[in-house]
N, C-alpha and C positions, 0 to 999 in steps of 0.2 A: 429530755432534750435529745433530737438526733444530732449526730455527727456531724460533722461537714467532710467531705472531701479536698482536701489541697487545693486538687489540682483542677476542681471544678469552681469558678467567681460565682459570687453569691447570687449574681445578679439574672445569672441562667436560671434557676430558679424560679417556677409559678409557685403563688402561695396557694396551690394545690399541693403541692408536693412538701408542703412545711415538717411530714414528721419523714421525710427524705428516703421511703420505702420506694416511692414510683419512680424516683429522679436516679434510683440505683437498680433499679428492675429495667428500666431503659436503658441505661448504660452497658450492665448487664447482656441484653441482648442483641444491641448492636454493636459490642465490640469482639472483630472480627480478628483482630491482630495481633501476634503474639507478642509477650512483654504487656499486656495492658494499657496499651495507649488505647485516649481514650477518643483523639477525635481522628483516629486512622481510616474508621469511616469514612471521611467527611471527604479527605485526602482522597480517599481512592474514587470517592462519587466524581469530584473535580477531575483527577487524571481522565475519566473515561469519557465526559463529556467533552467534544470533538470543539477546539476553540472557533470563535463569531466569526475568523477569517477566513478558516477554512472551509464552512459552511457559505460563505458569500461566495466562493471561488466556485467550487464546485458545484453542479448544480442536475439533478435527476430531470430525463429530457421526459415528455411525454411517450417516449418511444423504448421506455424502461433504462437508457443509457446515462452515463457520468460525463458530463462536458464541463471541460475547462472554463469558466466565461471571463477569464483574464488574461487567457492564453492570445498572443497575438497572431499575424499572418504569418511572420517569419518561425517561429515558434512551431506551429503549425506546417509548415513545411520541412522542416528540419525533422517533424517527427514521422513523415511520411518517408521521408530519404533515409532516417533509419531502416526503416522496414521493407524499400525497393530494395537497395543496395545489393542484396545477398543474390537476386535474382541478375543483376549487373554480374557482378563478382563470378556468376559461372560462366559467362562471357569472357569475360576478361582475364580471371586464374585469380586462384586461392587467399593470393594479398592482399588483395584489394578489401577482402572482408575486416582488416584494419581499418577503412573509411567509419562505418557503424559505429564502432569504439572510441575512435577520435572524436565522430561529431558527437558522441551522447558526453563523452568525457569534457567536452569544449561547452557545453550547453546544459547540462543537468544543473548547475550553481542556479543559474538564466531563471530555468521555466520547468515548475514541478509536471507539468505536461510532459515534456522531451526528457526529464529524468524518467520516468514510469516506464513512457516508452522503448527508453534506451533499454532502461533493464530488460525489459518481458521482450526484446530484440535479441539481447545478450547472451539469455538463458536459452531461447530457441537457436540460437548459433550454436553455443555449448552441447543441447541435445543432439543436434545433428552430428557433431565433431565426435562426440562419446560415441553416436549409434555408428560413425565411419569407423573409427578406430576399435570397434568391438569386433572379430570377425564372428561371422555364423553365425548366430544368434541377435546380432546389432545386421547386419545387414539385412534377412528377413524383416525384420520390424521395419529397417529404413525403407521397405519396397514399399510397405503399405501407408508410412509415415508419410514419405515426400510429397503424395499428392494432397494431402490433407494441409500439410509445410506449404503447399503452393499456395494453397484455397485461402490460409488464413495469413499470409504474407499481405498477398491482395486486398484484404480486411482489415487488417490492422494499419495497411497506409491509410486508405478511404477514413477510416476512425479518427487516425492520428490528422488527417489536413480538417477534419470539421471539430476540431478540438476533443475528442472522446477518446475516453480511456478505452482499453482494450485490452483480451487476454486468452493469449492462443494455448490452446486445446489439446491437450498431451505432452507437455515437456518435463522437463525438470526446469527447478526453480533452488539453485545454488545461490542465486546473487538477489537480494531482497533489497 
C-alpha cells in the first residue's frame, strides 16, 4: 500500500495515481520553492496573472499604445500639465517646478493614469537636476539631452490628454 501524504487531501487524487508514484513525480517537479511547500506553485501562477480590473482599465490601442479607458477629462488634463509645466517653469524661474510635484502628489490616490505620469515626469525633472548639478561631464550630456527633454515633453503631454501611458527616452528612473 502506498503512502499518503499529510499535506495532500485524498480527494486530489485520480485513481490513476492509486499506488502514489505519479501524484509524487508531479509534485516533485513542480515544486519550485524552498522549505517544500507544495502548492507555492499555484501562489506564484496567481500573483503574476495581472487581476480582471486591471486588464478592463487598461487597454492595447491599435496603434501599439496603453490607454487608460477609465481615465476621465480632468484626469487627462492634469496629466498633460504635469508634463507642460517644466516648459512654463523656464519662463517663469526654478520654483515654479514645485507645481508638477504638487499636482501628481494631489492626484496620484485620483487616477493611476496621473500617478504614472507624475512619476516618469518626476524622474525626467530629477535627470535634468542631476545632469545641472554635475559640472563637465552632466553638462555635455545635458547639450545633447535637452533637445530630445524638449521633443518628448511635447509627447508625453499629447499621450497624457488622450489617456496613454508614456515613457521618455533617456532618464533615470529613481522613483517607481
Amino acid at each position: 500500500m502506498a503512502e499518503t501524504d499529510p499535506d495532500t487531501p485524498e480527494s486530489s487524487k485520480s485513481p490513476a495515481d492509486a499506488d502514489g508514484k505519479r501524484a509524487k513525480k508531479l509534485s516533485f517537479e513542480l515544486d519550485l520553492s524552498v522549505g517544500g511547500k507544495r502548492d507555492a506553485p499555484m501562489a506564484v501562477a496567481r500573483v503574476t496573472e495581472p487581476p480582471r480590473a486591471l486588464l478592463e482599465r487598461w487597454r492595447l490601442t491599435p496603434e501599439g499604445r496603453v490607454r487608460d479607458m477609465d481615465a476621465s477629462e480632468v484626469h487627462c488634463i492634469v496629466a498633460s500639465v504635469i508634463h507642460l509645466w517644466p516648459i512654463l517653469a523656464s519662463v517663469i524661474g526654478p520654483f515654479s517646478l514645485l507645481a508638477p510635484l504638487v499636482l501628481w502628489l494631489a492626484f496620484r490616490g485620483r487616477s493611476p493614469l496621473v500617478d504614472d505620469h507624475g512619476r516618469e515626469a518626476m524622474n525626467a525633472l530629477l535627470t535634468m537636476i542631476i545632469l545641472v548639478l554635475v559640472p563637465c561631464f552632466g553638462w555635455i550630456v545635458l547639450v545633447a539631452w535637452l533637445p530630445v527633454q524638449l521633443v518628448s515633453l511635447v509627447r508625453a503631454a499629447v499621450a497624457g490628454g488622450s489617456g496613454e501611458l508614456f515613457r521618455y527616452p533617456v532618464i533615470l528612473r529613481p522613483i517607481r
